[in-house]
Each structure stands twice: as structure tokens, then as C-alpha cells.
C-alpha positions, 0 to 999 in steps of 0.5 A, spaced: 526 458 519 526 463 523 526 469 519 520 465 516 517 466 524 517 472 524 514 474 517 508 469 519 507 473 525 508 479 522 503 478 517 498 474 522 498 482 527 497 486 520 491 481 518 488 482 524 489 490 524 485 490 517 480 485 520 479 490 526 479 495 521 473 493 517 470 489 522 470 493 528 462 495 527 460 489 528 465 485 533 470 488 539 477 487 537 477 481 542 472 478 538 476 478 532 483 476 535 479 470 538 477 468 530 484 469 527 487 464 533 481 459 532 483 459 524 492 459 525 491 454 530 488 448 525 494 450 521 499 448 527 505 443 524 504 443 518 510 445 513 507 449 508 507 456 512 508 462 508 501 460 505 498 460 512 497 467 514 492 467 506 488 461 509 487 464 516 485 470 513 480 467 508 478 463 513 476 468 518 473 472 514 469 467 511 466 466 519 465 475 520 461 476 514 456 471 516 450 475 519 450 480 525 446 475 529 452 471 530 455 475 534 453 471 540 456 465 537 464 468 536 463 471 543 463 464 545 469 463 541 473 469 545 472 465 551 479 464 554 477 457 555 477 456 547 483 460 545 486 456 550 485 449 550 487 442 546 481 442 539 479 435 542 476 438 549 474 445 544 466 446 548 461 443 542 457 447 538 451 447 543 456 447 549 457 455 546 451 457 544 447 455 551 453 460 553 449 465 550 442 463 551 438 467 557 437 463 563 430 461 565 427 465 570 426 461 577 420 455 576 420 457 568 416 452 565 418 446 560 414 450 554 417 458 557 424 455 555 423 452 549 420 460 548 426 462 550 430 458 544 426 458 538 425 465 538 432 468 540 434 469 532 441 468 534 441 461 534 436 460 529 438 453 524 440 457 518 444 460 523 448 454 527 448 450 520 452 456 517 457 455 523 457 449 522 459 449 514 464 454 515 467 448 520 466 442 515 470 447 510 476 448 514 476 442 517 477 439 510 483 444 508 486 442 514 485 435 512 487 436 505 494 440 508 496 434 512 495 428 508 500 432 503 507 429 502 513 435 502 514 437 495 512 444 491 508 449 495 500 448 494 496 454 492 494 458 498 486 458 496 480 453 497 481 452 489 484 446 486 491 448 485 492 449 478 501 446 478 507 447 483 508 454 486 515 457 484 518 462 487 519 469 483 524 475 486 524 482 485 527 489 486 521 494 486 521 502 487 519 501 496 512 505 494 509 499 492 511 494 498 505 494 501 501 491 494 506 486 494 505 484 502 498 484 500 495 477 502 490 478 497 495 479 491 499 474 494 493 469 493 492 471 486 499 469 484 499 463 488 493 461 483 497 463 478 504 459 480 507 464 483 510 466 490 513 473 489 520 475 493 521 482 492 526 487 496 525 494 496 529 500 493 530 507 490 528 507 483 534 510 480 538 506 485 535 499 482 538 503 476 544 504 477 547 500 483 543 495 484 546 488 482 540 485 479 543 478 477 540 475 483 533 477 480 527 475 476 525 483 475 526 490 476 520 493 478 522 501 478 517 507 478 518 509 471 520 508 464 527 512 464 530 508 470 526 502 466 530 504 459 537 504 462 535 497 466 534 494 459 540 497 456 544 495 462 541 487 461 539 488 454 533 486 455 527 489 450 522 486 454 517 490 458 510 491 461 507 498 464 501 495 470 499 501 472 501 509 474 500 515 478 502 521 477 507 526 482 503 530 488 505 534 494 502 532 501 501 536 506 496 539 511 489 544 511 494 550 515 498 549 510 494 549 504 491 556 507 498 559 507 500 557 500 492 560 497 494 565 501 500 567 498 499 565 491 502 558 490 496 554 491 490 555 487 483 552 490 478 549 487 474 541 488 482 538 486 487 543 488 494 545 484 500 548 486 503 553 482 511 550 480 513 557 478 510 561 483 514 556 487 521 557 484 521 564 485 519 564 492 525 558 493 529 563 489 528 569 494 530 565 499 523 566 502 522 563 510 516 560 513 516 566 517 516 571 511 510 570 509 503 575 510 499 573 516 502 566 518 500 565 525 499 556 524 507 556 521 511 561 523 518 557 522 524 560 521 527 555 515 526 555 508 519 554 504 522 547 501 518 541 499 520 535 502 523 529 497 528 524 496 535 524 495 534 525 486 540 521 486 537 515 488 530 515 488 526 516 481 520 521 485 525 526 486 528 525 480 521 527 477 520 533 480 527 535 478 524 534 471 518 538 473 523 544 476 526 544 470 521 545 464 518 550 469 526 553 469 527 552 462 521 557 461 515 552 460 520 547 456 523 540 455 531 542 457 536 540 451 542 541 450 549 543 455 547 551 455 539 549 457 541 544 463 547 549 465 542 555 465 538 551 470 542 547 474 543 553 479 535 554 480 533 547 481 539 545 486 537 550 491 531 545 492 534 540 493 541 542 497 537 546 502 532 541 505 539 538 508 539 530 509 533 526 504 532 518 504 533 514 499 527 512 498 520 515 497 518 510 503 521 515 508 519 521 507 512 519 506 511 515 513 514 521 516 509 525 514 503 521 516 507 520 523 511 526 525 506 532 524 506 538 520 514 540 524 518 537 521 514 535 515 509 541 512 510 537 505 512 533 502 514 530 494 510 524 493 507 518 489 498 520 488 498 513 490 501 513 497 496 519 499 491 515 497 493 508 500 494 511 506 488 514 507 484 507 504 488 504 510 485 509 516 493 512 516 491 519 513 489 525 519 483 529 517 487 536 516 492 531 511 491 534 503 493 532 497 495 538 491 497 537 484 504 540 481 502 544 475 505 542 471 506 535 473 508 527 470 505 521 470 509 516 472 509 510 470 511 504 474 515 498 469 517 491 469 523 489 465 523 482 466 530 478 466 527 471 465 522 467 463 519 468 470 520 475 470 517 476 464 510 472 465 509 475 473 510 483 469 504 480 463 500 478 468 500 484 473 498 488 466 492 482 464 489 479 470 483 483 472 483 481 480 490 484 480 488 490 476 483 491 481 488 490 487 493 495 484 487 500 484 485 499 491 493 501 493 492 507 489 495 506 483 491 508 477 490 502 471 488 501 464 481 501 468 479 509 470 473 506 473 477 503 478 481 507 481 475 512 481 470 507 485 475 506 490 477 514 491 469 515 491 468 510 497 473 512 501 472 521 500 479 522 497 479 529 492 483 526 487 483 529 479 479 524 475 484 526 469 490 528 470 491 534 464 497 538 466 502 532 465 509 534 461 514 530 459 521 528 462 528 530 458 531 524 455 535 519 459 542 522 458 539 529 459 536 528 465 542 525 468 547 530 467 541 534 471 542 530 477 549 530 476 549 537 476 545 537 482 550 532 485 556 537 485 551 542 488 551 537 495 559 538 495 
């Protein structure tokens, strides 16, 4: 009960800060955070609470896209009196409004003050009628969720229910955490009878020590850890949703150092030159040592941030990428290839000191601690693009590509029934599709995830040409263990 307190408040502080967010033009934060008190409050008692944050979303937002006039009306509402008092002593409708309407000059006539009502556009008819509607329908909700005996969860929308809510539990790869916290794609599953439980970790550690017996589905980020899954279960199933090709995040100074140097190629979708980086790793070269370098002049090594390429599946894909380029622009195969380039591409790894497990880590380290600590950074495209659709991103923040880079594909292997249906309807369902697109995923639908890059100004490649292949499983497993060994 009480971890349901917490995960109910927390979702209420991050809906309030999206509708701050998209909002803040038309009404102070005040105003907003009046709103989503006014809608949780007709929800108070009733049982079904994790559906609660969906509704008071829905219902708020329905109240802030009413027109620009209404202003005057949810200024009523931020009055403390309102947000503080019982709902049976709430002002009425024409109590609020009068609050808003100037009061008549000293010896006004009958028919100046009519004046001052009828022509004050903020409370026409059309106006009041709209607040009052949004009032009904709320009203109605609350109704409906009170007369409802305890038993399976409603579906949290206004739609009729379409069956019993069960739950649905997973492991994913923690880069798509914030897609399943979304209220909107928890309201898209709940439409479907679903209400999914996900845990986060690194995708290789979902494939190699996690005990998946108490899941539904593994959600890795890409097809290899996705194949040992199966292996692992015996399960054949399997459903790739979306994808995002590997990237490096870092920041415009050092984006000119790099052009500078020889290792960034510019242009409207800027690369980074693997090989040209692997020599300058191979000679040891510092910060320091590169010409004219007054915004970084550090003394440690020029090294890109990742994960830990034991547990977490984005470092391995770039100990993929460091290997093709390693291997003389090849796929590695065979003991005497994997040999051969195991010296070059642990340096890339060993030399960064202590990585996270997970690609969460890094990357909140980047948006929050500054060029110091992290002048770049190994990540998913989708975070990049994710972080900056939600505000997170700084202006000198860019985004390059590897060249070479690959595409991974995040798969669901399903364990059941269940897993199965949740992993067909993340690939099927067009508002999912949608709602991955808008956290930086790219899907079946191009379009979408250009439509959301084009709205928020994000340079991403429309089409990723220079995409390679991973080695196979086994291949790529004694690569990181070779990189293992380097760490002792």
C-alpha cells in the first residue's frame, strides 16, 4: 500500500511537470497545479489507484485545452479557498466567475453593468457551457468508480471497458523505462486489458543472470541478447516493435575539437570517423594533446563514455562496431580475428575506469553533470532524442553518428500467453507505434519518428545508411570476454 503511495505521487509530480510544460504559455504553473488537485480530489477513497494518475491527467487536460479566454475561470480555481475546502462548500460556477469580473465604477447604471457581462469574452455562454460539460463528465466518472464493487481493475479511460485488467510483468533494457511509465501508453494498454509491471536492467544482463522465471517477457535491446533468451527458455517466439541505431552524445566545443582533428565530418547529420578514433585511442592521445584546444584542455584520455560491454547490450554494440573496424572493415570470425583485435578494442573500455550497468546511467550523466565529467557519451539515438522532446536537452548538447554504426533492434521474447499478446500488440497497434515514435524510437512508420524529430528541430539521419552487422552470439561472446580479462 505504501509503495502504491508513493508510485501514485510520483506519477501525479511528473504529470504536472509535462502539463506545466506544455501548457506554460497559456496559464502559470499555479494555475496548472490547481487543475490536477481539483481532478485527484474527485478520485479521493476510491480503491482502484493506479489508474488514478491516467484519469486526473485526461481530466485536466481536457479543462486546459478549452480556449485561451478560460483563463479567468482556472484562476478562479487556484484560489486557495478552492483547493482547500470540502467539494460540497466549493464556490459555485457563477460565484468563480463574478471573481473575475470588474467591478462596476461608483454609481454604475443597471444597464453599464450588464455591458460589463455581456461583453466580456471570457464568460460567454459557449465558454461557461464548455466548464460545465467538463464538470458533468467528471462528475459521471467519479460516479461510475464509486458504484463499482471491488474485483478486476477498470480500464483507465472514459471508453467503455472492453474486459478485466490483468497484469502483465517484464524485464526491458532501462532505456525504454520512461515509455513504459508513460500514462498514455499505460492507457493504451489498459484499453487492451493490460496493465504492465516492468524492471529495468542492462540488456545483456537480462541475458545472462537475470532470473526470468517470475516474468511474462524479456524486453532486451537487441536481437542477440534476444536469441540467447530463447535459447535459454526454448521459446521461438519473438517480436521486434521498433529500433534506434547506436549514437554519440556529446557537446558543440567538443564537436569543434573533433572537426578540428579529423574525427568528426560535418555536415546537416554530423559522423564520427571509428577508425580515425581508434588510432588516436591507440596512441594514447589526451584531451590535451590535441592542436588549439582551449574549451578541453584535460589531461586524461580521449575515450567515449559507455556502459559496462559485460552487462549492458549498448556497449556491447559498440565493441561490435570497434571490432569491424579493427578487423580491417570486416565481420570478426574465427579464434585468430577475435584474438587479433581484442588488445585494440579493450583499451576503449579499461581505460574509462568504473561504467554503469545500464545505459540509464551514463546518459542522465551527461544531460546533468556537464562537459567535465562527460564530453561523450555512447548511447541509444532514441535518448538523445527523448531528452530533447521532453525539454532535458541544452543548446550546445549534439548528437553524432558512428561511422560505421548498427541498428539495434529492441525485441520482445515473450514467456506466455500474456507476454506474447503485449509483445503483438507493441508491434500492431498504430497509437503504440505512435507513442514509441514520440520517445525517440523508430518504428515500421518512418514518418513518424521524422514528424516528431521535425517538430521539436532535432538533426537526426532521415535513413541510416552505414549500418554493418553485429558477429554472431558466440563470436561476440568471447570478444567481451576477452574484454573481461583486460579489466583484471
Amino acid at each position: 500500500m505504501v509503495a502504491d503511495t508513493v508510485r501514485e505521487e510520483q506519477a501525479i509530480r511528473q504529470l504536472t511537470e509535462r502539463l506545466v510544460e506544455n501548457f506554460s504559455g497559456t496559464y502559470s504553473a499555479e494555475q496548472i497545479e490547481a487543475v490536477v488537485a481539483t481532478a485527484r480530489r474527485r478520485f479521493q477513497g476510491h480503491p482502484v489507484r493506479q489508474f488514478v494518475p491516467i484519469l486526473v491527467e485526461r481530466t485536466a487536460r481536457r479543462q486546459l485545452e478549452r480556449p485561451a479566454e478560460m483563463v479567468g475561470v482556472v484562476a478562479a480555481q487556484a484560489d486557495p479557498a478552492y483547493t482547500t475546502m470540502p467539494p460540497h462548500r466549493w464556490p459555485t460556477t457563477d460565484e468563480r466567475l463574478a471573481k473575475q469580473v470588474p467591478a462596476p465604477a461608483e454609481g454604475a447604471s443597471p444597464e453599464s453593468v450588464r455591458e460589463t457581462w455581456s461583453t466580456n469574452k471570457r464568460f460567454a455562454p459557449a465558454a461557461v457551457a464548455a466548464v460545465v460539460a467538463a464538470l458533468v463528465v467528471v462528475t459521471v466518472v467519479t460516479i461510475a468508480l464509486a458504484i463499482r464493487k471491488p474485483g478486476p481493475a477498470p480500464t483507465p479511460t472514459l471508453a467503455a471497458p472492453v474486459g478485466p485488467v490483468s497484469v502483465v510483468r517484464g524485464v526491458v533494457g532501462s532505456e525504454k523505462l520512461p515509455f513504459f511509465q508513460d500514462p498514455k501508453v499505460a492507457e493504451v494498454l489498459a484499453r487492451n486489458g493490460m496493465k504492465v509491471e516492468v524492471d529495468p536492467a542492462g540488456s545483456r544482463e537480462i541475458a545472462t543472470s537475470i532470473d526470468l522465471a517470475k516474468y511474462d517477457f524479456a524486453f532486451p535491446s537487441s536481437e542477440q541478447s534476444a536469441q540467447r533468451i530463447q535459447r535459454q527458455r526454448n521459446v521461438t517466439a519473438k517480436y521486434t516493435p521498433f529500433s534506434s541505431p547506436m549514437a554519440i552524445a556529446t557537446y558543440t566545443p567538443i564537436f569543434d575539437l573533433l572537426a578540428k582533428a579529423g574525427v568528426v565530418r560535418p555536415g546537416p547529420v554530423p559522423t564520427f570517423d571509428m577508425a580515425k578514433y581508434l588510432t588516436m585511442v591507440g596512441n594514447r592521445t589526451r584531451w590535451d594533446d590535441l592542436p588549439d584546444n582551449a574549451a578541453f584542455p584535460v589531461h586524461k584520455n580521449l575515450l567515449i563514455s559507455t556502459t559496462d560491454p559485460r552487462s549492458s547490450n549498448s556497449a556491447a554494440m559498440y565493441l561490435a562496431i570497434a571490432s569491424y573496424v579493427a578487423n580491417n572493415n570486416s565481420i570478426v570470425q574465427g579464434d585468430s580475428a577475435e584474438q587479433n583485435v581484442i588488445p585494440t578494442v579493450a583499451r576503449l573500455f579499461v581505460g574509462q575506469g568504473y561504467t554503469q550497468n545500464s545505459s540509464e546511467g551514463p546518459f542522465e550523466n551527461y544531460l546533468t553533470g556537464g562537459m567535465g565529467p562527460t564530453p561523450m557519451v555512447w548511447i541509444y539515438e532514441a535518448q538523445f532524442v527523448e531528452a530533447t522532446v521532453r525539454g532535458q536537452a541544452k543548446p550546445d548538447m549534439t548528437l553524432l553518428y558512428p561511422s560505421p554504426t548498427i541498428l539495434s533492434r529492441h525485441t520482445v521474447v515473450p514467456f506466455d500467453d500474456a507476454g506474447d499478446r503485449l509483445g503483438r500488440l507493441l508491434t500492431t497497434d498504430p497509437d503504440l507505434q505512435r507513442l514509441a515514435a514520440a520517445h525517440g524510437f523508430r518504428t515500421g512508420d518512418a514518418a513518424q519518428f521524422g514528424k516528431v524529430a521535425a517538430e521539436h528541430n532535432i538533426p537526426v539521419a532521415p535513413d541510416v545508411l552505414d549500418v554493418i552487422s553485429t558477429p554472431t552470439f558466440d563470436t561476440l561472446e568471447r570478444l567481451l570476454d576477452g574484454v573481461g580479462k583486460s579489466y583484471n
